[in-house]
N, C-alpha and C positions, 0 to 999 in steps of 0.2 A: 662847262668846266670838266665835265666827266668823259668828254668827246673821244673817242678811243680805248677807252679802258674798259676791262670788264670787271664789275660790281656783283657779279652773278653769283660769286662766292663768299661775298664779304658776310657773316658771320653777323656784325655789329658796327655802331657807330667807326669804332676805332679801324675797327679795321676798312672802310669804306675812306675815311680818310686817310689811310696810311698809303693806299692804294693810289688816293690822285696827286698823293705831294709830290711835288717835281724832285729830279737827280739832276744833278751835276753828273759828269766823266771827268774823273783825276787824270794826272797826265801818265797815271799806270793802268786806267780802264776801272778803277774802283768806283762806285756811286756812292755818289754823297749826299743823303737828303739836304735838298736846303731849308728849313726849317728845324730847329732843335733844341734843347735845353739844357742849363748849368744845372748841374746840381753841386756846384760847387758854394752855394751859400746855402744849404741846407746843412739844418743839426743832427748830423747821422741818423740813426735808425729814426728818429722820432718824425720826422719829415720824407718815410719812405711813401704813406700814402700820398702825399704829392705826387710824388712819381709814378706811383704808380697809377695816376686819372690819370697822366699824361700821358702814360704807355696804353692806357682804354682811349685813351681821345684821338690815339692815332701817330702821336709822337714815337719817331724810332730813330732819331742821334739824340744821346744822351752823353753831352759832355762831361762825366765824371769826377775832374780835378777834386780835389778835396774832399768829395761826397763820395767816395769808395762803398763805403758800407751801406749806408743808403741806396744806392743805384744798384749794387749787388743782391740785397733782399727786394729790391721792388723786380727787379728782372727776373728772377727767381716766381713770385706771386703773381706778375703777369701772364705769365703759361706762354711766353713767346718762344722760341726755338732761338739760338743764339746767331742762327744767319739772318734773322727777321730781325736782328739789333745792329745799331752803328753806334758803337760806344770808342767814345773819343778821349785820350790822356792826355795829360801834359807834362814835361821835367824840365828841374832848373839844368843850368849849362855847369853850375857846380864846379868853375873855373876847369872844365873839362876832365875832371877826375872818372876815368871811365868806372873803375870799381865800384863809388861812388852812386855814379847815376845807375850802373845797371843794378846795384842791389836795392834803390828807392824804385824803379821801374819791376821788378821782381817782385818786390811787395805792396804793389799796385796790383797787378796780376791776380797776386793772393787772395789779397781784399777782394777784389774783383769777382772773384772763382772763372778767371777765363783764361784760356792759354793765349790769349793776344788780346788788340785791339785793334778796330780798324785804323784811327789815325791818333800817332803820335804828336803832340806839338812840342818842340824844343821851347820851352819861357826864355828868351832872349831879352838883354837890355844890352846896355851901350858895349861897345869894344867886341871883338872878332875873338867867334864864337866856333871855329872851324874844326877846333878837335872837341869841340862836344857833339857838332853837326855828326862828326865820323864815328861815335856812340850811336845815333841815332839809322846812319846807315846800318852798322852792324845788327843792331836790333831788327833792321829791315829788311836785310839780307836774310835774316835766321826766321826770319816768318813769326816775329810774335809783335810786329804792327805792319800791318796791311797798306798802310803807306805814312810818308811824315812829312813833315811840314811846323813851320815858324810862328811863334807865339810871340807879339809884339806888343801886348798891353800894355807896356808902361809907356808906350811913343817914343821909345828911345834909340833903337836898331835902327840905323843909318842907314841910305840907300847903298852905300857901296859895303856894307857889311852883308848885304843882302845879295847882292852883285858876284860877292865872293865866293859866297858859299856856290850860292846858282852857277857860277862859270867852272870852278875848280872842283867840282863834285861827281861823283859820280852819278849820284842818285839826286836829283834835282825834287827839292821840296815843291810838294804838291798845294801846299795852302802856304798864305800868309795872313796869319788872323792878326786884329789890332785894332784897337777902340776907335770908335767913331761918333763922331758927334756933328750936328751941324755944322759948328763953326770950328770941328778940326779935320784937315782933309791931310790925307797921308798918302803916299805914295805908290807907285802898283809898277812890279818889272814886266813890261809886256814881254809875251809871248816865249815865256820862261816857269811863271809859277800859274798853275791852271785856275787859281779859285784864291779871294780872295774876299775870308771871313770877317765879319764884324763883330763887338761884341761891344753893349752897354753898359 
């Protein structure tokens, strides 16, 4: 399992495993661990040590959503360097109201204490979502997420809402995350969105 890598510096558990988890390549050259964590069901501060075994155990995408404060003090108490994180966000489409979304994405940031994130996910449901998508480039363009990409949990985003964005974008989302279950299988744009995320 370790076949290639070198361990010769790992430090500790955590870091020995943070070393062989596999990356993805986004369709911008970003690595994406695939392995990672919500902290979006955690009770703020009080559920920071959670996170922070998981930052000793070697976990480094820590999906953020909800859990701001949380994932911010545990990242902080890990002693890890902020390129040695892949902290991941989310925003509603907020019927496109760019103002809106970028003053909820700004005070994510804050919470946060980081000047970006690696990836954004737009929370998309039903109906065309295209001037929110072009909030999300802006934010991508201006370097404060590392790349973005579709947030599908409710199963509701439609393959041609997805088509859309993909075809008439400039910046073509790099995930599409969106619930999975055995017995629900959903859709994938080949050879358009590079990685597509699951989540339970």
């Amino acid at each position: 399992m370790t076949d290639g890598v070198d361990l010769s510096g790992a430090k500790n558990l955590g870091e020995r495993l943070a070393a062989i988890t596999p990356y993805l390549t986004l369709n911008n050259r970003i690595l994406i661990p695939i392995i990672g964590l919500s902290a979006g069901k955690f009770d703020d501060l009080k559920d920071k040590n959670a996170l922070e075994t998981a930052l000793g155990l070697g976990y480094r995408l820590i999906d953020t959503d909800g859990g701001e404060e949380a994932a911010a003090a545990a990242f902080e108490a890990s002693g890890l360097g902020r390129g040695q994180l892949f902290i991941q966000s989310s925003l509603e489409a907020q019927n496109g109201d760019e103002s809106g979304m970028i003053k909820s994405f700004e005070g994510s940031l804050k919470k946060l204490n980081t000047d970006y994130v690696d990836l954004l996910l737009l929370r998309a449901e039903a109906g065309d979502v295209s001037s929110a998508w072009g909030v999300l480039q802006r934010l991508y363009r201006e370097g404060l997420a590392a790349a973005i990409g579709i947030c599908d949990y409710p199963g509701e985003f439609e393959a041609e809402n997805l088509a859309k964005i993909v075809q008439g974008s400039e910046v073509k989302p790099a995930v599409y995350q969106t619930l999975s279950r055995s017995y629900l299988q959903r859709f994938a744009t080949r050879g358009k969105v590079t990685a597509t995320m699951t989540c339970k």
